[in-house]
C-alpha positions in Angstrom: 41.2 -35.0 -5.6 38.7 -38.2 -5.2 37.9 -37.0 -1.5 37.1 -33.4 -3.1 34.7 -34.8 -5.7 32.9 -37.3 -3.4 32.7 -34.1 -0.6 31.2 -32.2 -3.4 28.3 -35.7 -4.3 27.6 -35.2 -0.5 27.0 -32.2 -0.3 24.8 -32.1 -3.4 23.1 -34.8 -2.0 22.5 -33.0 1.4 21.5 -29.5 -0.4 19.3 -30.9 -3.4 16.5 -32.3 -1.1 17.3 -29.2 1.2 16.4 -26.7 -1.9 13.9 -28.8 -3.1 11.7 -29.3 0.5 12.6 -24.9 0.9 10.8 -24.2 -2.9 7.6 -26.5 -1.8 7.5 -24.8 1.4 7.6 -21.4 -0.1 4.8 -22.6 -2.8 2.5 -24.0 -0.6 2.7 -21.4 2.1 2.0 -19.1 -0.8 -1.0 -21.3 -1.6 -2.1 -21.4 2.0 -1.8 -17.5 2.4 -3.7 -16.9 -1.0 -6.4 -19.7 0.4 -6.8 -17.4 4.2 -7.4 -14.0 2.1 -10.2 -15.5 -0.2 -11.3 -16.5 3.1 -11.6 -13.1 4.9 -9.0 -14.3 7.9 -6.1 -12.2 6.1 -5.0 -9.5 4.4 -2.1 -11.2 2.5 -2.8 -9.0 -0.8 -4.0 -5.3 -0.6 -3.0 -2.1 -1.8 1.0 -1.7 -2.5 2.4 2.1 -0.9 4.1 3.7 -3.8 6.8 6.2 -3.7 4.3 8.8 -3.5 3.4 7.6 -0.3 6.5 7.0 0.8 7.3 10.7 0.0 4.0 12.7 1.4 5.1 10.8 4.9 8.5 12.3 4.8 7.7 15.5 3.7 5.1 15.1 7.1 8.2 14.3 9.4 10.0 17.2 7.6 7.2 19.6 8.3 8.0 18.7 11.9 11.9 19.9 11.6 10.9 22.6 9.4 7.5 24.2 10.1 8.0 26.1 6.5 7.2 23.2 4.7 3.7 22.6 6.5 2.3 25.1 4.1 3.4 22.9 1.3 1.5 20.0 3.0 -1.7 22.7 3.6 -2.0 23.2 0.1 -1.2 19.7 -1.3 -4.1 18.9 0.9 -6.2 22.1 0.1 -5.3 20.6 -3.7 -6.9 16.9 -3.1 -10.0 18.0 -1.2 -10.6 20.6 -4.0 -9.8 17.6 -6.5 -12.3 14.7 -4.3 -14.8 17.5 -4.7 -15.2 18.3 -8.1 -15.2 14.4 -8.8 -17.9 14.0 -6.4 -19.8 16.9 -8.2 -21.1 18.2 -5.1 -21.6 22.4 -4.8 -18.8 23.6 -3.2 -21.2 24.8 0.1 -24.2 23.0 0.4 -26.6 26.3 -0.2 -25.1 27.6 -3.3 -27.9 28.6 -5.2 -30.6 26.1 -3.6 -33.0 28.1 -1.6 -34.2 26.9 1.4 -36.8 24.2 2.1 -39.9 25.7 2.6 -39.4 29.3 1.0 -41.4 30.8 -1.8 -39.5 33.2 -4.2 -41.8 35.7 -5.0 
């Protein structure tokens, strides 16, 4: 039982600095990644996908296998250029009730 207890001091001994040098490691290359993307030479933080993402791509590889569903991705896309334009607040043509440069209504 004496052998068991000092095995178990050992190893304590062996994993404590072991766990202790992994954490600093893991801080400081946290710090050093943080330091190179203030810095321009990274991208270490950017924008996270979201399931919504991660859904539109496999409903893209699904429109592959079944070419029904590409007319679900037409009009999801149809739905966001729509959506972009009105934010914009752009006409939806360009010569919607503008007349042209140089013409005189009489």
């Amino acid at each position: 039982m004496i052998e068991f207890i000092s095995a178990l001091g050992l190893l304590a001994q062996i994993l404590g600095p072991v766990a202790a040098g992994i954490l600093l490691a893991v801080f400081f290359l946290k710090r050093f990644l943080g330091w190179a993307d203030r810095r321009g030479w990274i991208m270490y933080t950017g924008n996270v996908p979201t399931w919504g993402t991660l859904g539109n791509a496999f409903l893209e590889v699904q429109a592959c296998l079944e070419p029904a569903k590409a007319h679900i991705i037409e009009v999801k896309n149809q739905e966001e250029d729509k959506k972009e334009q009105e934010d914009s607040g752009d006409p939806e043509h360009p010569d919607d009730g503008v007349p042209p440069e140089g013409s005189t209504s009489a």
